[in-house]
MARMILUM-672828 format. One record per residue (C-alpha): y, z, x. Coordinates in steps of 0.05 Angstrom, whole numbers, plus 5000, padded with zeros to 4 digits. Each point is the difference from the previous one (the first is absolute). Layout:
YZX...
END
This chain:
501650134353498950225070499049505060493650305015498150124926501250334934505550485003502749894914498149724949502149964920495849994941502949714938496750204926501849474953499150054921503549764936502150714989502650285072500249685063498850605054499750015081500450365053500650005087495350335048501350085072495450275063504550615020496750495056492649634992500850134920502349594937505650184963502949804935506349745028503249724925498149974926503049714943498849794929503149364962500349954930504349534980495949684948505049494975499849675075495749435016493850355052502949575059506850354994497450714988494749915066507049715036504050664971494050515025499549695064507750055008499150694987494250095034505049745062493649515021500249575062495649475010500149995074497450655018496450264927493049674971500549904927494550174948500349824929495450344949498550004931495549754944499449294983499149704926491549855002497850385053494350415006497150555049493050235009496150325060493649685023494050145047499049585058496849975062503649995073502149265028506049655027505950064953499149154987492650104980503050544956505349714975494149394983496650414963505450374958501449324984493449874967500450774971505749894968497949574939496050474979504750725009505849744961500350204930503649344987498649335035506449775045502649325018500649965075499750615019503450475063496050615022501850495059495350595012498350585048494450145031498150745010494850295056492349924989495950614966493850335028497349404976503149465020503749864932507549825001505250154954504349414975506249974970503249414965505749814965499749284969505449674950501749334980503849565055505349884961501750714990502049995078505549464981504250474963500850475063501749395041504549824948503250725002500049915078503549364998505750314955500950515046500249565054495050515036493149895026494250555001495750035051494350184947498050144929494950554980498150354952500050724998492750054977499449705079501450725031494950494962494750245045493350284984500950794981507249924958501650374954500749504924505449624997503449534936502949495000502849854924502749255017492949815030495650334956502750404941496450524974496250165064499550245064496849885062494750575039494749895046499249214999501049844931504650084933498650584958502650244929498850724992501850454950505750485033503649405039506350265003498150715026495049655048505849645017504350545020495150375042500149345044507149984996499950615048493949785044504849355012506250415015496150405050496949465029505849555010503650535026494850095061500549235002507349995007506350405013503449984927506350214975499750694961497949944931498449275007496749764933493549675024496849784942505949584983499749675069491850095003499849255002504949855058496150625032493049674993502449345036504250435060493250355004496149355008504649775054500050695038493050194999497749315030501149735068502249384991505849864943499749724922501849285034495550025051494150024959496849434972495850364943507550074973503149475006502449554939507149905000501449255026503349855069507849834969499650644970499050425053505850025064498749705062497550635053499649945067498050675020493149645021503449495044504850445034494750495013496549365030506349855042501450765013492249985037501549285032506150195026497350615031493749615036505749605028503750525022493550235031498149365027507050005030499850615035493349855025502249435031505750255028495650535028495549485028505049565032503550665021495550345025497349245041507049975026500650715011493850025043502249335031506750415025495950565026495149675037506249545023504150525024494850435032498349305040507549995011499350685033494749865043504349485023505250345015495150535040498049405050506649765003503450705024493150025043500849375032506950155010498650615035495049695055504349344999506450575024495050455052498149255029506849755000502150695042494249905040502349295012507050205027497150565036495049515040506349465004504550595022494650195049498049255029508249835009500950715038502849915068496750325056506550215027501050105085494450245047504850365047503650464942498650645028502649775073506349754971500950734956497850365069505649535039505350184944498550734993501350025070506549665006503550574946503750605024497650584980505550254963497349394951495950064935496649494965500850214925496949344968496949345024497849374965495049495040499149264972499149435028508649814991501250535047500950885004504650354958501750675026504050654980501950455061504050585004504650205063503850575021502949535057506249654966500549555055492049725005500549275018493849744972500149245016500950185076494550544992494649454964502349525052492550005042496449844937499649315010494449954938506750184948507149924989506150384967501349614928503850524966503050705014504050484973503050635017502650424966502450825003496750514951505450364959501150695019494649955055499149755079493949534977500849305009496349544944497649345038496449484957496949395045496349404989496849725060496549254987495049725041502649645068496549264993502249705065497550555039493350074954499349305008501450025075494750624999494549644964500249315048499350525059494350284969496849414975500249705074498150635032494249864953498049335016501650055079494450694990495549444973499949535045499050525069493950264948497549364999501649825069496050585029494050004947499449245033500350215074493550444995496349534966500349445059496450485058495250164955498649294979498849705067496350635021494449834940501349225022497950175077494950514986496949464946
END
């Protein structure tokens, strides 16, 4: 048996004469006969010989439904005319039908039946198959010695459809035969009987895929009951108009429940992955909206970086420009005074100013210059470093000089100034208060 559903089954005829059965499997959307085989070992008790055929049948219970068939001792089959209605209301009233249908009355009866599809009119076709209950105890006693369950027992009368061709059935009804709802005898039987043989073989060969030369009316009655459980939606055990074999007889299938589970487990799968999409796709939108903040901050970070850096430069420039040193009023006087002083066979090739003092560079044809005696008037500077030193290969004379500032005489220079200042004052003032004093006692005499 398939996990989703039927995929074989087994159908088990079961006489005092011959016990016969055979396999069908679904193979490319069809059934096929899969295995047949006959058992006639008469001597044999009938739980031994159903043990043998399955055995040779090579059955497995775990993944093949099991059908028995046959006739049982008492029973009785008619057809009867009904109306449409729930298959309990049905059953109800097959119930109260059957008293009257049987040819002989039973003691606690079983019944399974078949409903076929409503006429023109509305009328239903209804087929049943009632026996004594204690006819079903000898297939659960034949079960038992096999150690085997079945997942159902019906009879072959179960599968004929409206339209068959006549059919007999010698252990159920001897003497006659079976055509278009009801038992016949006809003068002819057997040759009626043959002509049906061949509308059977043609028909169960469009049914199923048999083997070549496959003798059909030996197996018509395992044929009927794979017919009833192919042409139907649903299987034999799953519907209730059928079912009469007690629970301990039939095996424990779970087909139902792990088609249950199988649709469980995948709503939690789904409900999994829907969650995990939800929470994902919250955290994931979380992260996005996170880092995009993240980048923003990073954008005003590197921006107030950049203005913190141009106001930090502007900063230092404005501290660079308030510490700046006005320097010497007099520089060009003191370049004028020491331009002067040189020879002219002198060159100034480089001079540094600062406020430490004049680095100079001077090139001299005149090996013998005497610089300090030269600079000797400028009383503003004086020699800190020379050197002297002869070109190779040449008459030029390299001089390098630092002069510093003179601070006693600078200092002797700015007290002369500042009192020529103040002595310029006070004759200003002097003067300014001289001309005031005529003209004061001139406005005093005139007044």
């Amino acid at each position: 048996m398939g996990f989703l559903g039927k995929s074989k089954f087994a159908v088990l005829s079961c006489s005092s004469e011959v016990f016969r059965g055979a396999v069908f499997g679904r193979r490319n959307s069809k059934w096929t006969l899969l295995r047949s085989g006959e058992n006639t070992a008469a001597g044999d008790l009938p739980g031994d010989r159903f043990k043998a055929l399955l055995r040779e049948l090579s059955y497995s219970s775990g993944d093949t439904l099991l059908y028995v068939t046959g006739d049982l001792a008492g029973s009785s089959f008619f057809v009867w005319d009904s109306v449409e209605m729930p298959w309990r209301e049905q059953r109800g009233a097959v119930e109260m039908e059957l008293p009257g249908a049987v040819p002989v009355p039973m003691e606690d009866p079983l019944f399974q039946f078949v409903e076929f599809p409503p006429d023109e009119e509305g009328s239903v076709k209804v087929c049943v198959y009632a026996f004594p209950a204690s006819s079903l105890d000898q297939v659960c006693a034949m079960l038992n010695r096999a150690n085997c369950k079945a997942d159902e027992f019906v009879s072959p009368l179960m599968g004929l459809m409206p339209g068959d061709p006549p059919v007999a059935f010698e252990s159920i009804n001897p003497g006659f035969f079976f055509s278009e709802g009801c038992w016949k005898r006809a003068a002819g039987r057997e040759k009626l009987l043959a002509e049906a043989g061949d509308a059977w073989r043609k028909m169960m060969n469009g049914l199923f895929v048999l083997p070549e030369n496959f003798p059909v009316a030996r197996y018509l009655d395992v044929l009927l009951v794979a017919r009833l459980e192919c042409s139907s939606g649903a299987a034999i055990k799953e519907r209730p108009s059928l079912r009469v074999l007690p629970d301990p007889a039939r095996p424990l299938r779970y087909r139902t429940h792990i088609q249950l589970g199988a649709v469980l487990l995948v709503l939690l799968i789904l409900n999994l992955l829907w969650s995990f999409y939800l929470n994902y796709g919250g955290e994931y939108r979380e992260a996005r909206q996170l880092a995009s903040e993240i980048e923003a901050c990073r954008r005003k970070i590197t921006s107030i970086q950049s203005r913190l850096k141009r106001n930090q430069k502007a900063s230092r420039d404005m501290a660079r420009v308030v510490e700046i040193v006005a320097g010497e009023s007099d520089v060009i006087g003191k370049l004028a005074a020491f331009s002067r002083l040189l020879p002219d066979n002198v060159l100034v090739s480089n001079m540094r100013w600062s406020d430490s003092g004049v680095d100079l560079q001077l090139q001299s044809e005149n090996a013998g210059i005497n610089l300090p005696v030269l600079l000797k008037p400028l009383t503003f500077w004086k020699v800190a470093n020379l050197q002297q030193r002869q070109m190779w290969n040449s008459d030029v004379t390299s001089i390098n000089l630092r002069l510093v500032p003179n601070t006693e005489e600078n200092a002797a220079l700015e007290n002369k100034r500042k009192s020529g200042g103040s002595s310029r004052r006070r004759s200003s003032n002097a003067g300014s208060g001289t001309s005031r004093r005529p003209g004061g006692a001139a406005g005093r005499s005139g007044r």
